[in-house]
Structures are given as C-alpha cells and as structure tokens.
C-alpha positions in Angstrom: 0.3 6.4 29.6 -2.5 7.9 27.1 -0.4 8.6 24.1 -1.8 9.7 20.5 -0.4 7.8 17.9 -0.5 9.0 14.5 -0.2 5.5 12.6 -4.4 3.9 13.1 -5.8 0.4 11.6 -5.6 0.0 8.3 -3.6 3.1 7.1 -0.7 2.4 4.7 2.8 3.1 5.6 6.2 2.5 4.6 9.3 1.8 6.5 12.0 3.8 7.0 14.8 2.1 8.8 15.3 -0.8 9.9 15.7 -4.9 8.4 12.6 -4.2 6.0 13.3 -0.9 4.7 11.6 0.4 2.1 8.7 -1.7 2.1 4.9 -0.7 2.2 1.9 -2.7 3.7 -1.4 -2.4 5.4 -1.1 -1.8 9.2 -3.1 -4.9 10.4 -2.8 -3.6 14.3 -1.9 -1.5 16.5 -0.4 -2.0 20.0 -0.4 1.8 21.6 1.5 0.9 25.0 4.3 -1.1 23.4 4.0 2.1 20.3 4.1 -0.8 17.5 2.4 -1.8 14.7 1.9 -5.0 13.0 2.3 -4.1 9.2 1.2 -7.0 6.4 3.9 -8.4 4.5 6.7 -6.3 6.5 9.4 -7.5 9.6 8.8 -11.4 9.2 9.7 -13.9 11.4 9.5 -17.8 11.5 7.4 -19.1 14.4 8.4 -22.8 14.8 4.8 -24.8 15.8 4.1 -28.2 17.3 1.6 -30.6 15.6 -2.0 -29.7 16.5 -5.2 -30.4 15.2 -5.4 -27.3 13.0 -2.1 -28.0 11.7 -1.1 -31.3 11.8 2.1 -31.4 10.3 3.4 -28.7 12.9 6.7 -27.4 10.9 7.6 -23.6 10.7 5.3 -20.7 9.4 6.3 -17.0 8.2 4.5 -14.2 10.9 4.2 -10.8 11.2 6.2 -9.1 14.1 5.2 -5.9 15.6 7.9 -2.8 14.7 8.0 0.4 16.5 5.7 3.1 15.3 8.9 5.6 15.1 10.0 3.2 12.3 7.4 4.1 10.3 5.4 6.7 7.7 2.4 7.2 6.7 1.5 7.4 3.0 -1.0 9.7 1.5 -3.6 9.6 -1.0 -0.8 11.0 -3.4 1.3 7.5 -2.4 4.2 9.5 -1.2 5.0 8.5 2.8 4.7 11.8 4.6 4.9 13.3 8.2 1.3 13.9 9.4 -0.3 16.4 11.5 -3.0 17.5 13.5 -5.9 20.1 12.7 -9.3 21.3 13.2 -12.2 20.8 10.6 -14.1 23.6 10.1 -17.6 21.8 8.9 -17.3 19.1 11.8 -15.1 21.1 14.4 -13.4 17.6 15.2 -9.3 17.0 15.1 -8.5 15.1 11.6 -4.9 14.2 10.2 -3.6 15.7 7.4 -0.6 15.1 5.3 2.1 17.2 5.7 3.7 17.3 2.2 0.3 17.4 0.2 -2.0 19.0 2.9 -4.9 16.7 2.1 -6.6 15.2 5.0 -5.6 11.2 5.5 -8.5 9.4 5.7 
C-alpha cells in the first residue's frame, strides 16, 4: 500500500481523541503501513525490563507508544492544530502542505 500521510518527522501535532487528548509534542517517527506516529511526551506506556548491562537494576521505564495518524492534527506556524492540504508552488513547481485555517505553507 503507498499511502501519503500528511503528519512527517518532526512536525508538531496535537491530539484529538483519545487517552491523551489535548496534548502537543514533537512527532519523533513515523510508521506509514501501520499509519501511526510516535509523538514525544504523548500515549505513554510502562515497559517492564529485565536487568542488563545498560540497565542494571532492570525495573519499569515510561515509553512512547505509537497512536494512529487519524488521531492526530497538525499545528501551524500560528500554533493552532489545523487540517492540512496539498498544493502546487509556483517558484519550485513541487507539492508543499499548507495549513488549511491560516493558508501558510507548513514547513
């Protein structure tokens, strides 16, 4: 499946449903057959680890979980979340997003 996502590396969203609603953060990843996204700071989960020799206590450490792309807005340069689309540029004749609400382009 080649699918377009809207949401890229290091854009910022925030999430509109789900357990962590209402929270912004750096998109660290982004898995494009599963359609998620790991975002920083947002859908946490405790990953229970043995003893090894990085961590030799072992014990339980906070993780980033992926969430579904659908889940999620992107926010503009105006820092208000915002559907995005799809358009020409005239000076490069490439496709660049822009921001729906403000009409900037998202870079």
């Amino acid at each position: 499946m080649n699918t377009k996502l809207i949401i890229k590396k290091g854009d910022t969203v925030k999430v509109i449903t789900g357990d962590s609603k209402g929270k912004q953060g750096k998109v660290l990843e982004v898995d494009v057959d599963k359609q998620k996204a790991i975002v920083e700071g947002v859908n946490l989960i405790s990953k229970h680890t043995k003893p090894n020799a990085k961590n030799a206590q072992g014990g339980i450490e906070k993780k980033e979980a992926g969430i579904h792309v659908s889940n999620l807005m992107v926010v503009d340069n105006t820092g208000n979340p915002t559907r995005v689309g799809r358009k020409l540029d005239a000076k490069t004749n490439k496709s660049v997003r822009y921001s729906k609400k403000s009409g900037e382009v998202i870079k």
